[in-house]
C-alpha positions, 0 to 999 in steps of 0.5 A: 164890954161886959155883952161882948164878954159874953159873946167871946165865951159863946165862941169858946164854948162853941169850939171846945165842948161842940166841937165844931171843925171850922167857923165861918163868919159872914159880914156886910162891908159896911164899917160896923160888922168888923167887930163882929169877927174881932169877937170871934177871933178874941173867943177862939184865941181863948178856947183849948182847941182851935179851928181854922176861921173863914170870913165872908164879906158880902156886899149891900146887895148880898153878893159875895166881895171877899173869902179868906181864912183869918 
């Protein structure tokens, strides 16, 4: 847990001191690549700014399923 913590804190810094405007976040549909936004979103929710998050679910072959805004 304490890995993820750490990647959470990269997320919040990335949004408050490089003050990025969005977060774009690309997955494969397979089952284990949801952690993957939770990180990000537990990172934003930490973070003094806070910028619109977009996830991009793509398929095995790389296409793209899905787009949405979380």
């Amino acid at each position: 847990d304490s890995e993820m913590g750490i990647y959470e804190e990269k997320i919040t810094a990335m949004i408050d001191e490089a003050n990025i405007n969005t977060l774009t976040v690309a997955i494969m549909e397979v089952p284990c690549c949801g952690g993957l936004l939770s990180i990000v979103k537990s990172g934003a929710e930490k973070a003094k700014r806070k910028v619109p998050i977009k996830l991009i679910v793509l398929s095995l072959k790389g296409e793209t399923i899905r787009e949405s805004w979380v």
